[in-house]
NUDOPA-851492 format. One record per atom (N, C-alpha, C): z, x negated, y negated; chain; atom name; residue number from 1. Coordinates in steps of 0.05 Angstrom, whole numbers. Each point is the difference from the previous one (the first is absolute). Layout:
# NUDOPA-851492
up = Z east = X north = Y chain = A name = CA resi = NUM;
...
END
This chain:
# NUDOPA-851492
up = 0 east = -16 north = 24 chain = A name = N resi = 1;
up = 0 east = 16 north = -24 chain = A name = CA resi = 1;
up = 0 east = -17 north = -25 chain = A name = C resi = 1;
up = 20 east = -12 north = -2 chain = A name = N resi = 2;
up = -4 east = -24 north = -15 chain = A name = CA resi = 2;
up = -20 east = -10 north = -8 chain = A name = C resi = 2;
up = -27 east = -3 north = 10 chain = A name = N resi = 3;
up = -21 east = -19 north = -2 chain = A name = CA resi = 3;
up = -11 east = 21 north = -16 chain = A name = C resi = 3;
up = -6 east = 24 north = 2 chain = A name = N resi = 4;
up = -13 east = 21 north = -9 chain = A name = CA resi = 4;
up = 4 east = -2 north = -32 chain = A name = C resi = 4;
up = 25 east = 9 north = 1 chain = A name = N resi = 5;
up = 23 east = 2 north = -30 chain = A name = CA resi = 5;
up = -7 east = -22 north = -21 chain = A name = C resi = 5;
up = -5 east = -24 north = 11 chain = A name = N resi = 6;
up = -8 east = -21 north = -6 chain = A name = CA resi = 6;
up = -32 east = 0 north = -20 chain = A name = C resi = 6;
up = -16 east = 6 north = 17 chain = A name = N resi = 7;
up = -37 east = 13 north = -4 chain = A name = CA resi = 7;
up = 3 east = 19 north = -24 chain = A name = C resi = 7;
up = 24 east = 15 north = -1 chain = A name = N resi = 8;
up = -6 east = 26 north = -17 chain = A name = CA resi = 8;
up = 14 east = -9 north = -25 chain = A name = C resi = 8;
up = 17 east = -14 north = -2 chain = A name = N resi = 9;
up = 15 east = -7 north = -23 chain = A name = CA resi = 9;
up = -8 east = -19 north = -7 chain = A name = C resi = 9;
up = -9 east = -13 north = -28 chain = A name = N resi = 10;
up = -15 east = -27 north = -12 chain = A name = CA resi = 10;
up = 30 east = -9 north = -6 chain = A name = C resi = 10;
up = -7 east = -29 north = 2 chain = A name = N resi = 11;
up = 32 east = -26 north = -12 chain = A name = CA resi = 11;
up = -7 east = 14 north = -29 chain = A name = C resi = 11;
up = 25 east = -6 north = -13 chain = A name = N resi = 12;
up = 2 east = -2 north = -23 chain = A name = CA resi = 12;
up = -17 east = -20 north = -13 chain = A name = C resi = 12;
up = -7 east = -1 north = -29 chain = A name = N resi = 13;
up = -4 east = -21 north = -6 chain = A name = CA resi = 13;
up = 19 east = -21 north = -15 chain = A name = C resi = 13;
up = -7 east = -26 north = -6 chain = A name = N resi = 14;
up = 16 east = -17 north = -12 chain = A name = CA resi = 14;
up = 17 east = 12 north = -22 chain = A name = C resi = 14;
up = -10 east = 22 north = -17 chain = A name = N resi = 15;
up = 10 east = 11 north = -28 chain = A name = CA resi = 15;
up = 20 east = 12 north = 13 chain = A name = C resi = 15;
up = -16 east = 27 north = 19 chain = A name = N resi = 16;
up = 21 east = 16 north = 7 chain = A name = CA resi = 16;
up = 26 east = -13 north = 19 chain = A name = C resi = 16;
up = -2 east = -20 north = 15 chain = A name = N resi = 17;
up = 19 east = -11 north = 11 chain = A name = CA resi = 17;
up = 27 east = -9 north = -19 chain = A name = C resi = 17;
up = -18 east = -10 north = -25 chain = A name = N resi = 18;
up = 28 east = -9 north = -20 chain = A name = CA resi = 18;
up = 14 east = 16 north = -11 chain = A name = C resi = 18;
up = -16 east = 31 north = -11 chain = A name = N resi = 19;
up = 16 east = 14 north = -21 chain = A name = CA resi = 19;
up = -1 east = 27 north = 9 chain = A name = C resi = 19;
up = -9 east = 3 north = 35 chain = A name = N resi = 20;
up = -1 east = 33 north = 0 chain = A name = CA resi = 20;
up = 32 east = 0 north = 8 chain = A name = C resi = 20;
up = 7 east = 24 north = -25 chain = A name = N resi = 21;
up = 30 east = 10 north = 4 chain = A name = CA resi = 21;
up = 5 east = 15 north = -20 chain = A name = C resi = 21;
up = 23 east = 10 north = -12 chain = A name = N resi = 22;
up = 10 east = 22 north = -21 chain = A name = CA resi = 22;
up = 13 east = -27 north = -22 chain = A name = C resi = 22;
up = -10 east = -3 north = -19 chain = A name = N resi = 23;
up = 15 east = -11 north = -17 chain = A name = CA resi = 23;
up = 7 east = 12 north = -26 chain = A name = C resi = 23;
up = 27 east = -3 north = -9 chain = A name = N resi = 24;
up = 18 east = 9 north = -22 chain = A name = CA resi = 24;
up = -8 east = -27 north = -30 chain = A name = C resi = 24;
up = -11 east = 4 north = -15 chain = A name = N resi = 25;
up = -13 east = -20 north = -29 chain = A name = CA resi = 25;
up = 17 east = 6 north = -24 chain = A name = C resi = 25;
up = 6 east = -20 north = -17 chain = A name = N resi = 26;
up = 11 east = 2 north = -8 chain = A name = CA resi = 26;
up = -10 east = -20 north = -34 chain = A name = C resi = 26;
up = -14 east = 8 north = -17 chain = A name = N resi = 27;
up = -11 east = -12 north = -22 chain = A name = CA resi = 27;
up = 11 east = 5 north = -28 chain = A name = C resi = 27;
up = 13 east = -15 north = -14 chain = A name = N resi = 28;
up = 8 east = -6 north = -28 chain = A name = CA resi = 28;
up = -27 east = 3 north = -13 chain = A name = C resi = 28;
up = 7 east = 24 north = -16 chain = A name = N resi = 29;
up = -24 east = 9 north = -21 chain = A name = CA resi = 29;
up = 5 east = -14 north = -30 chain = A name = C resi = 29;
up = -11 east = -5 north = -14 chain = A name = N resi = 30;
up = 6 east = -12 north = -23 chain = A name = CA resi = 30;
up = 6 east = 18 north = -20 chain = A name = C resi = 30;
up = 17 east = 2 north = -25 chain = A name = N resi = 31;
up = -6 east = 16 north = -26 chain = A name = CA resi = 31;
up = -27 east = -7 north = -11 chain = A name = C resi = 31;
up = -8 east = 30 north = 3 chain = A name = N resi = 32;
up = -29 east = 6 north = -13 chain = A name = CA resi = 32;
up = 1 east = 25 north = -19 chain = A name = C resi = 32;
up = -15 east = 0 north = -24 chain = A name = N resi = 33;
up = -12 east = 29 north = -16 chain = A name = CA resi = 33;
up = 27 east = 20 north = 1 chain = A name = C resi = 33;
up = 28 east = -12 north = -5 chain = A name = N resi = 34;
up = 16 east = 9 north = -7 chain = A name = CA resi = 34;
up = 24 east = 14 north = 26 chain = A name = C resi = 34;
up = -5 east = -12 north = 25 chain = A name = N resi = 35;
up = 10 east = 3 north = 17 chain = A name = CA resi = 35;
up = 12 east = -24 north = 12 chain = A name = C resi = 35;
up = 22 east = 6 north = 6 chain = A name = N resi = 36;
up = 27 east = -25 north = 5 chain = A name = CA resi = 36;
up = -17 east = -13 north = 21 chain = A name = C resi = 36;
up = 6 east = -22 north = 10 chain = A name = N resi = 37;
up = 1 east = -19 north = 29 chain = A name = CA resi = 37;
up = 12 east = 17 north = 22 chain = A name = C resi = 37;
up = -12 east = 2 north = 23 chain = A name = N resi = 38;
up = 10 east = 21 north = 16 chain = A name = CA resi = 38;
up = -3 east = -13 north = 29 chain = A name = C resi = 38;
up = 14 east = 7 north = 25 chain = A name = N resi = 39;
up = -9 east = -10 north = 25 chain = A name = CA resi = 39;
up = -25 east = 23 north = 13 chain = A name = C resi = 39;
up = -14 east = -10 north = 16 chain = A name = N resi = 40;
up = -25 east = 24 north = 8 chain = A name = CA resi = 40;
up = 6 east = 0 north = 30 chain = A name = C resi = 40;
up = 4 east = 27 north = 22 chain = A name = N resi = 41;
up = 6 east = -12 north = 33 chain = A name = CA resi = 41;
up = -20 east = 22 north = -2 chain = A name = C resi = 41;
up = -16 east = -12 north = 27 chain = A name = N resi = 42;
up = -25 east = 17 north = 14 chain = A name = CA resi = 42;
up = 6 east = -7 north = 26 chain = A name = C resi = 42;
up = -10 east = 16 north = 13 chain = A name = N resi = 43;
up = 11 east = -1 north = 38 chain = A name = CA resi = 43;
up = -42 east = -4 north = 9 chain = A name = C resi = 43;
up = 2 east = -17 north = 22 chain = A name = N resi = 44;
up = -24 east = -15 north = 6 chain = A name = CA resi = 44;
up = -11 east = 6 north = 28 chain = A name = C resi = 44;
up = -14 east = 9 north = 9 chain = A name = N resi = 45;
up = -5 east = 6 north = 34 chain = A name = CA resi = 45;
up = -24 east = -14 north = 5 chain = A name = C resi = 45;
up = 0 east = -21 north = 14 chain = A name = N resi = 46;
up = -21 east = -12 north = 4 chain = A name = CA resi = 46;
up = -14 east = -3 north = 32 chain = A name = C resi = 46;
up = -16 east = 14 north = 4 chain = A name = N resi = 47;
up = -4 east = 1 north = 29 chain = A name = CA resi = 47;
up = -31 east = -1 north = 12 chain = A name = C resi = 47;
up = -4 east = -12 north = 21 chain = A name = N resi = 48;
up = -30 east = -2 north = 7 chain = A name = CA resi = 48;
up = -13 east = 33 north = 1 chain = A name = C resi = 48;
up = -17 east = -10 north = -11 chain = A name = N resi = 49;
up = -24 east = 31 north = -2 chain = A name = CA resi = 49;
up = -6 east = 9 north = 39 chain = A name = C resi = 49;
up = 3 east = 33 north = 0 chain = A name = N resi = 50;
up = 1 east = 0 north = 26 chain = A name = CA resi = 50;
up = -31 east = -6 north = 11 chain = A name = C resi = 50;
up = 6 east = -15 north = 20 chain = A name = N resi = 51;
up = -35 east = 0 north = 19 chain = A name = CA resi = 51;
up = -5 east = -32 north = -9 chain = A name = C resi = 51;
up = 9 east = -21 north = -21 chain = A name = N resi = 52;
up = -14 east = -23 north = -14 chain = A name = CA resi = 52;
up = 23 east = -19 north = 8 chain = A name = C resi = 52;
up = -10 east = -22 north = 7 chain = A name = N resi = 53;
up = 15 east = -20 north = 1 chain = A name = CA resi = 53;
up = -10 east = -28 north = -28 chain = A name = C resi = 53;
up = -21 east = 17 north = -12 chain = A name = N resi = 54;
up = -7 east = -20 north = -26 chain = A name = CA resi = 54;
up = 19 east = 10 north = -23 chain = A name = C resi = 54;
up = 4 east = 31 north = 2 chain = A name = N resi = 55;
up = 13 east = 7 north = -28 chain = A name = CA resi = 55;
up = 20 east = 17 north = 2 chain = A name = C resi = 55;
up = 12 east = -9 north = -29 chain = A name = N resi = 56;
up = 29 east = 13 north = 3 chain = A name = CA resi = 56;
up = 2 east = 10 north = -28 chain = A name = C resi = 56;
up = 19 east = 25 north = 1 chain = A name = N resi = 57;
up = 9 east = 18 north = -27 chain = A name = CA resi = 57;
up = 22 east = -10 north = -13 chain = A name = C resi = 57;
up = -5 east = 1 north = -19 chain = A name = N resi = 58;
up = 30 east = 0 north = -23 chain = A name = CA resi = 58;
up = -3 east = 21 north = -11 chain = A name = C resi = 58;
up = 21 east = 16 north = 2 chain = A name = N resi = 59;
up = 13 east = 25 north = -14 chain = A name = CA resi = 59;
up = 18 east = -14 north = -24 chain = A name = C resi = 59;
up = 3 east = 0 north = -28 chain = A name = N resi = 60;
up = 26 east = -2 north = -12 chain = A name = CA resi = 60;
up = 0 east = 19 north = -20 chain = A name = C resi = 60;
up = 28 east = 6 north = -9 chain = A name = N resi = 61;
up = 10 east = 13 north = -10 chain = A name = CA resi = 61;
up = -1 east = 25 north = -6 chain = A name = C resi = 61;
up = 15 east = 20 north = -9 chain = A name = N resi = 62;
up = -8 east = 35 north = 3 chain = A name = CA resi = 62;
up = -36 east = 7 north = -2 chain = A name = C resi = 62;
up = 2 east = 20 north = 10 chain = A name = N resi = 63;
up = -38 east = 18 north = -3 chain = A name = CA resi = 63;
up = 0 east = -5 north = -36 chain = A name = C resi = 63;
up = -17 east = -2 north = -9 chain = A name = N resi = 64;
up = -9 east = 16 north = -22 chain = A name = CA resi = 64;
up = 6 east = -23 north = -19 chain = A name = C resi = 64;
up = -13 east = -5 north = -24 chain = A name = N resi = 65;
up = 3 east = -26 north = -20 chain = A name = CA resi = 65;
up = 17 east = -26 north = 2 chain = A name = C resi = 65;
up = 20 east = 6 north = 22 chain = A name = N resi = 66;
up = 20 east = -28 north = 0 chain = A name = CA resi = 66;
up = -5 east = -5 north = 26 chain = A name = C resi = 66;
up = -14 east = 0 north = 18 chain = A name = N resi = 67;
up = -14 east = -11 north = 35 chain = A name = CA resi = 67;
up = -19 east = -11 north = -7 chain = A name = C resi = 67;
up = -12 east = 1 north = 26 chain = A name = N resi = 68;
up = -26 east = -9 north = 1 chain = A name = CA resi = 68;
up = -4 east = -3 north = 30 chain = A name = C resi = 68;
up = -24 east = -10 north = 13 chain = A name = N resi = 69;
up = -7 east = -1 north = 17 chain = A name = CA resi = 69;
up = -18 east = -21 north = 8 chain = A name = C resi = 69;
up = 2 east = -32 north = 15 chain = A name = N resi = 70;
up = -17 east = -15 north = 3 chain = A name = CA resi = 70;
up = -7 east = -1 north = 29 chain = A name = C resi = 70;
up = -26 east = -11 north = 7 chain = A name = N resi = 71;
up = -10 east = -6 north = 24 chain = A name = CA resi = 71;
up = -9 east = -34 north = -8 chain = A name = C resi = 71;
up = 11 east = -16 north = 23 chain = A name = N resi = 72;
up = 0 east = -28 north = 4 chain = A name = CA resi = 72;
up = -10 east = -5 north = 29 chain = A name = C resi = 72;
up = -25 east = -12 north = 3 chain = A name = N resi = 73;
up = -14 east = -7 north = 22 chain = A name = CA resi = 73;
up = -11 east = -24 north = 1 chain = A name = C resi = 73;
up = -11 east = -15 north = 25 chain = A name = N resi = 74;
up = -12 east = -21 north = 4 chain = A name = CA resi = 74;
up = -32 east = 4 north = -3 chain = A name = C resi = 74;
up = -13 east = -13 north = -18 chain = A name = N resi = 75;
up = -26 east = 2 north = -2 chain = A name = CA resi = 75;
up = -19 east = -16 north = 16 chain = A name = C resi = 75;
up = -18 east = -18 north = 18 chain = A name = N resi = 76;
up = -5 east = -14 north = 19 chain = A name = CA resi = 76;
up = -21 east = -5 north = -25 chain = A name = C resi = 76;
up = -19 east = 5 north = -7 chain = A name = N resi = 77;
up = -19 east = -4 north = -22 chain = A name = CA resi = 77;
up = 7 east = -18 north = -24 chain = A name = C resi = 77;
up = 23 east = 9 north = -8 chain = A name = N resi = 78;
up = 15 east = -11 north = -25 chain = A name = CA resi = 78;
up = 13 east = -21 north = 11 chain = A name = C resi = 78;
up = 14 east = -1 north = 27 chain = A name = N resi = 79;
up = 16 east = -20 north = 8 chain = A name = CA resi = 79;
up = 20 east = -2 north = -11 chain = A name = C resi = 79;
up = 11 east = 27 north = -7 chain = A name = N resi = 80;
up = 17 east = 0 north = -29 chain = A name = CA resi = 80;
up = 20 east = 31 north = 9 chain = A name = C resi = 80;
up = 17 east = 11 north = -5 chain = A name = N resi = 81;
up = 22 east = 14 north = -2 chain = A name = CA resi = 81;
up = -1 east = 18 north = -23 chain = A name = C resi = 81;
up = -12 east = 27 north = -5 chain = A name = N resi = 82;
up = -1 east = 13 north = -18 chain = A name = CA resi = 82;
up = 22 east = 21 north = -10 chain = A name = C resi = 82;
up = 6 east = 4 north = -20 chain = A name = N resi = 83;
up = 27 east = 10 north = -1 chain = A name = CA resi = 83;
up = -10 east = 26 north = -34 chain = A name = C resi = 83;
up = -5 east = 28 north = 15 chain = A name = N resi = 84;
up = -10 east = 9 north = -18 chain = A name = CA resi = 84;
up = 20 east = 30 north = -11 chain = A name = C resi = 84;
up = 13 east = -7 north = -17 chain = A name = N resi = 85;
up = 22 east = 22 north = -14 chain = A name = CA resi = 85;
up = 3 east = 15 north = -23 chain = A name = C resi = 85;
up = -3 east = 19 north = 15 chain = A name = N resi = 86;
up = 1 east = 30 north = -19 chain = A name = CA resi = 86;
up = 18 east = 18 north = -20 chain = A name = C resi = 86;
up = 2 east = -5 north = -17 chain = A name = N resi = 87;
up = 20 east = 7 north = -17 chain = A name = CA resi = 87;
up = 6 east = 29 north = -7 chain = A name = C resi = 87;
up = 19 east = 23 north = 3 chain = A name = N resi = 88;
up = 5 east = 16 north = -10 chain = A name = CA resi = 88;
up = -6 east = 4 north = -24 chain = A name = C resi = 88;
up = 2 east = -14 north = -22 chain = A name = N resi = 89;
up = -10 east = 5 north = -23 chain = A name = CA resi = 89;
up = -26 east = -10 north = -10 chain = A name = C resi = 89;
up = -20 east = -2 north = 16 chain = A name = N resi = 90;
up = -22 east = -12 north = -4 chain = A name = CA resi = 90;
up = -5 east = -30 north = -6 chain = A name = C resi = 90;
up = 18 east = -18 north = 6 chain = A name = N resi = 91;
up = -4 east = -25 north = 2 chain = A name = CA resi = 91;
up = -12 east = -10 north = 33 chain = A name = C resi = 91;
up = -12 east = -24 north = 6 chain = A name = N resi = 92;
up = -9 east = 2 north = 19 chain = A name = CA resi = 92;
up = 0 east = -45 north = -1 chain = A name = C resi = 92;
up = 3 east = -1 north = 20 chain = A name = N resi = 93;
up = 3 east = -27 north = 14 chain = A name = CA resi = 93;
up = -21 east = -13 north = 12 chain = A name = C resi = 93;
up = -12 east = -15 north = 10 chain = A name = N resi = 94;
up = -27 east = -24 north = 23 chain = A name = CA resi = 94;
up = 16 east = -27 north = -6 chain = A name = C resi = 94;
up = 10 east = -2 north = 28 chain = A name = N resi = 95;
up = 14 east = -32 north = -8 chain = A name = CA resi = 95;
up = -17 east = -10 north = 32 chain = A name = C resi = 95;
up = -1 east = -26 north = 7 chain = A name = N resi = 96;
up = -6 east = -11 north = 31 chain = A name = CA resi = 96;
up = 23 east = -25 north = -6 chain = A name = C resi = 96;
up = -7 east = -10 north = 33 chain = A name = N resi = 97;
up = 20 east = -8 north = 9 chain = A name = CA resi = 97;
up = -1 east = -23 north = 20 chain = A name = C resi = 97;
up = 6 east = -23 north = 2 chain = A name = N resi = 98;
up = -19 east = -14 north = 25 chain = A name = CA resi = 98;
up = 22 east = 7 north = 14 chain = A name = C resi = 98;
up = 20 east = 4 north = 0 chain = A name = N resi = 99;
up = 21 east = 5 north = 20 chain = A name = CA resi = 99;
up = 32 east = -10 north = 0 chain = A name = C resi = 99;
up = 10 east = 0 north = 8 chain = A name = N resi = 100;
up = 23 east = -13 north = -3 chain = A name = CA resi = 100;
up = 4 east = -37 north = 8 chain = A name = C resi = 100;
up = 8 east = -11 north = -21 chain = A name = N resi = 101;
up = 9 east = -26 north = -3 chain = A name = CA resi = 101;
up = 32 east = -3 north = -8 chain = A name = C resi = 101;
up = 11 east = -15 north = 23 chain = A name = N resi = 102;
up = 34 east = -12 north = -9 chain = A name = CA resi = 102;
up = 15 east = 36 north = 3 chain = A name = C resi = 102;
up = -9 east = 13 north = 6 chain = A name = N resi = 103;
up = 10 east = 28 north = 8 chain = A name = CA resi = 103;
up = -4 east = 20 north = -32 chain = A name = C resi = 103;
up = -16 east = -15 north = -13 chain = A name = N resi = 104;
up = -11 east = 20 north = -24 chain = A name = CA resi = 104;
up = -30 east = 10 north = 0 chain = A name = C resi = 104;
up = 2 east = 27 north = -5 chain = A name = N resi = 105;
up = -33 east = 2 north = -7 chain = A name = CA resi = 105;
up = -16 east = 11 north = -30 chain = A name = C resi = 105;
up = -4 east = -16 north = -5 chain = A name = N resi = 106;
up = -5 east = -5 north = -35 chain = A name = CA resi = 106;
up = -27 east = 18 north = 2 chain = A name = C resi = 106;
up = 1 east = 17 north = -19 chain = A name = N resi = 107;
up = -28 east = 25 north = -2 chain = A name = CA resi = 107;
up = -9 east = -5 north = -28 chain = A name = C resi = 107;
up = -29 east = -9 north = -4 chain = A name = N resi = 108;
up = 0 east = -4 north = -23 chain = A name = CA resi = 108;
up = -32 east = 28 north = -1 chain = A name = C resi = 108;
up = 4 east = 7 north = -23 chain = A name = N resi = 109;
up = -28 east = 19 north = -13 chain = A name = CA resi = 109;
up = 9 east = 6 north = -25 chain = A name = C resi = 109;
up = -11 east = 25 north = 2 chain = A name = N resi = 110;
up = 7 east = 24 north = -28 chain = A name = CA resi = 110;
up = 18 east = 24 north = -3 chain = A name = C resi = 110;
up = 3 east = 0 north = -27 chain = A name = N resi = 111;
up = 12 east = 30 north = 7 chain = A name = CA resi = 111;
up = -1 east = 13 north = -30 chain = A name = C resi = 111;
up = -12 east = 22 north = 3 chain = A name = N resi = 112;
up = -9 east = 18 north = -21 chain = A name = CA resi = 112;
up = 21 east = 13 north = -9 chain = A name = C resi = 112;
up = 12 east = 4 north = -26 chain = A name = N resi = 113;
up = 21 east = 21 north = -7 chain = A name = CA resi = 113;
up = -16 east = 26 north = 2 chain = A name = C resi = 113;
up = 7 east = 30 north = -4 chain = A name = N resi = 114;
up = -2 east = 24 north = -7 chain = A name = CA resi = 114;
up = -21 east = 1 north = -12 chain = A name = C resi = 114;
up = 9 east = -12 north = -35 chain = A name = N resi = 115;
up = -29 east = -2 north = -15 chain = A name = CA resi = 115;
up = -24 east = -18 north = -5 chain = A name = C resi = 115;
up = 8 east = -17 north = 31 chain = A name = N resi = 116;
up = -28 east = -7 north = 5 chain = A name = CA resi = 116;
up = 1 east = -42 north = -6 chain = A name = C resi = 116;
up = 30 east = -1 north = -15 chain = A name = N resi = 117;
up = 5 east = -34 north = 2 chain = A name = CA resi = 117;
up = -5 east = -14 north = 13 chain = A name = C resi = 117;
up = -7 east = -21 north = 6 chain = A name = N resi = 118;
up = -6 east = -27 north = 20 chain = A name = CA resi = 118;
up = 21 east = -14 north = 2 chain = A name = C resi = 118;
up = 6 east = -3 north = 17 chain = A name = N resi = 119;
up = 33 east = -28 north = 3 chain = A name = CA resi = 119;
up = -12 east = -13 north = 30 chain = A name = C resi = 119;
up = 5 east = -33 north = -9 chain = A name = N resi = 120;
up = -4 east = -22 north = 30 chain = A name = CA resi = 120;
up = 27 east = -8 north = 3 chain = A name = C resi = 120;
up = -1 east = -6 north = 27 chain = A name = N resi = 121;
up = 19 east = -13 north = 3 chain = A name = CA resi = 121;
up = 16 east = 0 north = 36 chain = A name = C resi = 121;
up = 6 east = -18 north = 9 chain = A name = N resi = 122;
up = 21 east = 5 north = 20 chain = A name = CA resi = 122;
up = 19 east = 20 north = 11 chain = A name = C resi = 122;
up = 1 east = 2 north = 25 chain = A name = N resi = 123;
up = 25 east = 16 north = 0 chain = A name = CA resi = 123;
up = 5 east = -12 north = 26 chain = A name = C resi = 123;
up = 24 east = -13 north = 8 chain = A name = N resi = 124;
up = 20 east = -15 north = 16 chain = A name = CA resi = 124;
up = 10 east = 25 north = 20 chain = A name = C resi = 124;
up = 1 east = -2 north = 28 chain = A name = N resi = 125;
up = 12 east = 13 north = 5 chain = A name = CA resi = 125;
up = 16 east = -13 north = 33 chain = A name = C resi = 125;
up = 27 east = -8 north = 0 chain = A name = N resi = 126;
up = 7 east = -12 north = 20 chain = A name = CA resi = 126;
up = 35 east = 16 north = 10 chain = A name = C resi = 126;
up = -9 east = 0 north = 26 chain = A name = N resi = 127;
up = 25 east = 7 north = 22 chain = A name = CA resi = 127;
up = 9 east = -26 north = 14 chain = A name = C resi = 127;
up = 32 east = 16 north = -8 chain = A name = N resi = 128;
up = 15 east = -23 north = 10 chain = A name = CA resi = 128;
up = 28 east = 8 north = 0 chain = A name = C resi = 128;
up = 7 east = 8 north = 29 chain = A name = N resi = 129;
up = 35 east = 2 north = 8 chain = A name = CA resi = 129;
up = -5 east = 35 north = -7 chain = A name = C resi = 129;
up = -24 east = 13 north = 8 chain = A name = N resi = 130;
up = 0 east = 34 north = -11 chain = A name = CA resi = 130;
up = 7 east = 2 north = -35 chain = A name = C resi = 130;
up = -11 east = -13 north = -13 chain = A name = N resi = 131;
up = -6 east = -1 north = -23 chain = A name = CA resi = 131;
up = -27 east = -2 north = -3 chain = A name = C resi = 131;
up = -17 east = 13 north = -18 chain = A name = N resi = 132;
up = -24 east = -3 north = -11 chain = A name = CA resi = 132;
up = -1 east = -11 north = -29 chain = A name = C resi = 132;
up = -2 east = -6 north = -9 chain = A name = N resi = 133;
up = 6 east = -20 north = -30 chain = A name = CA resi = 133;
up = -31 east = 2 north = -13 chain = A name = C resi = 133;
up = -9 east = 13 north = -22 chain = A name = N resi = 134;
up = -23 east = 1 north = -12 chain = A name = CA resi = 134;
up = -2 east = -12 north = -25 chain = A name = C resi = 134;
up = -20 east = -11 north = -11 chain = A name = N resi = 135;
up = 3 east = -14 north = -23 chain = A name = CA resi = 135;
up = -36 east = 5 north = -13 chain = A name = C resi = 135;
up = 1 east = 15 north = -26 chain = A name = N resi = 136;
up = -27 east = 7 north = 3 chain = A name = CA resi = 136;
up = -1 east = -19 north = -33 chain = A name = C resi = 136;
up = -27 east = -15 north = 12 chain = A name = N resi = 137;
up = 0 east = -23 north = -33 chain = A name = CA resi = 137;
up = -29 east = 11 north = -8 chain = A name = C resi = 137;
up = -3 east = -11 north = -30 chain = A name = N resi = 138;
up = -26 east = 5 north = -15 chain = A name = CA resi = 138;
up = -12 east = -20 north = 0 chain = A name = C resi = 138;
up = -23 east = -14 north = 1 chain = A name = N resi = 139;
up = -18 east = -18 north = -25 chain = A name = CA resi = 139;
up = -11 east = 10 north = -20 chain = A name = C resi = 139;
up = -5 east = -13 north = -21 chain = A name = N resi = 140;
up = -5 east = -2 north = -23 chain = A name = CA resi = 140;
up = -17 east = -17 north = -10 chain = A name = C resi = 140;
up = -25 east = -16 north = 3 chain = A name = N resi = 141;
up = -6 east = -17 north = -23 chain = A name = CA resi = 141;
up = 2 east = -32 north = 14 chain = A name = C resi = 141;
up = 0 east = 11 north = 26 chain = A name = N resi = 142;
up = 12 east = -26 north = 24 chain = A name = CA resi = 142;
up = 23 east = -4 north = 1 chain = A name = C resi = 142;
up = 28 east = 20 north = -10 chain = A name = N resi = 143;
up = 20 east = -8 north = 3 chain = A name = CA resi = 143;
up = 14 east = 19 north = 15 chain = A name = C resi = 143;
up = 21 east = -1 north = 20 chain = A name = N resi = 144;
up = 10 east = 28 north = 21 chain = A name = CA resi = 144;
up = 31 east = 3 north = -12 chain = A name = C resi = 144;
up = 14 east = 21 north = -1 chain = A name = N resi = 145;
up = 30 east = -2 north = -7 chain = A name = CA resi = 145;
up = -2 east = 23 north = 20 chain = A name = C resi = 145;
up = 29 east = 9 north = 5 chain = A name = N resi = 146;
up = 14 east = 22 north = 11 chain = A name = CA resi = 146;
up = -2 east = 23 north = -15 chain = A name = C resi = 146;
up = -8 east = 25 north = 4 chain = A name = N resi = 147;
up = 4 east = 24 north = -11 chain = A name = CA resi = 147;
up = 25 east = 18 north = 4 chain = A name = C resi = 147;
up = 9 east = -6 north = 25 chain = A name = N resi = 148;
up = 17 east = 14 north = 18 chain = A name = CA resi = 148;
up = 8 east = -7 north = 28 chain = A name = C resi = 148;
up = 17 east = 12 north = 8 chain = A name = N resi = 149;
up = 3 east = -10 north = 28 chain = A name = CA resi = 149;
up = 16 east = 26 north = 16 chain = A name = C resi = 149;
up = 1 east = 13 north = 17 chain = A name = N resi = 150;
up = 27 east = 11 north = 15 chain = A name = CA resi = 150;
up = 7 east = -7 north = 39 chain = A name = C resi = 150;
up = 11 east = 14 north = 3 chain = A name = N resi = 151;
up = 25 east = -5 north = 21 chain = A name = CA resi = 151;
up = -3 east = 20 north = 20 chain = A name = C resi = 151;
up = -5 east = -8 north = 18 chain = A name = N resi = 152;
up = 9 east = 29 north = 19 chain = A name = CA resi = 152;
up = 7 east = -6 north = 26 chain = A name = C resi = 152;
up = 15 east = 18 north = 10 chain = A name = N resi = 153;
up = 22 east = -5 north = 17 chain = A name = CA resi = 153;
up = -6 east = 17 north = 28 chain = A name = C resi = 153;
up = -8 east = -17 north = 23 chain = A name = N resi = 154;
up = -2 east = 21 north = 23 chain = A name = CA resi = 154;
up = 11 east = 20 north = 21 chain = A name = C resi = 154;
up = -4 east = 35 north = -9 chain = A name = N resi = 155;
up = 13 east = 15 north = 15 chain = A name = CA resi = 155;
up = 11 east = 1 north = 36 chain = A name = C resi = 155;
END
């Protein structure tokens, strides 16, 4: 029976092996446009797409303007790790990926605000001890700094 079960179920892939689980996030918002510095928690479900062993879902945070929804898969063409995220409020993500190095996998592309802005830049993403630790940086002009970073903690 075993052998069967085996045929019908695809391995996970490398992504989904690291981060499929329920994670609890936890991000320091800055004072902006007249609103204090605040902490932000979003709850995270990250799990292989059923039937694929190339791709996996990210669910985060509530339905409706503060979630979103990404699909992250292995491309064989690209040779590359595509990581494509959907924003509740009409922002939208294309980062790739060669994969994980030193137990991090650094996504670099684009990401469009709402009304349509351009921002480059990195986004870090490494597990370690059921921690996920994110660090999302900009460039500029050839130069990269930190924008942000958060925390999240596995259910």
């Amino acid at each position: 029976m075993l052998p069967i079960l085996a045929a019908v179920v695809p391995a996970a892939s490398p992504f989904a092996r690291a981060f499929t689980g329920s994670w609890n996030c936890s991000q320091r918002i800055a004072a902006a446009s007249g609103r204090p510095a605040h902490i932000m928690h979003s709850d995270w479900i990250i799990a292989p797409a059923a039937g694929s062993r190339n791709w996996t879902i990210v669910r985060w945070g509530p339905h409706g303007e503060q979630g979103g929804t990404a699909y992250v898969g292995y491309v064989p063409r690209l040779r590359a790790w595509l990581y494509d995220d959907f924003h509740g409020d009409g922002s939208y993500a294309r980062s790739t990926s060669s994969g994980p190095h030193g137990g991090t996998w650094a996504w670099y592309g684009t990401y469009y605000t709402p009304d349509a802005q351009l921002s480059y830049g990195p986004i870090l993403w490494t597990v370690k001890n059921n921690r996920l630790e994110r660090k999302y940086e900009q460039t500029v002009a050839g130069h990269t700094h930190q924008l942000g970073a958060d925390s999240c903690a596995k259910e």
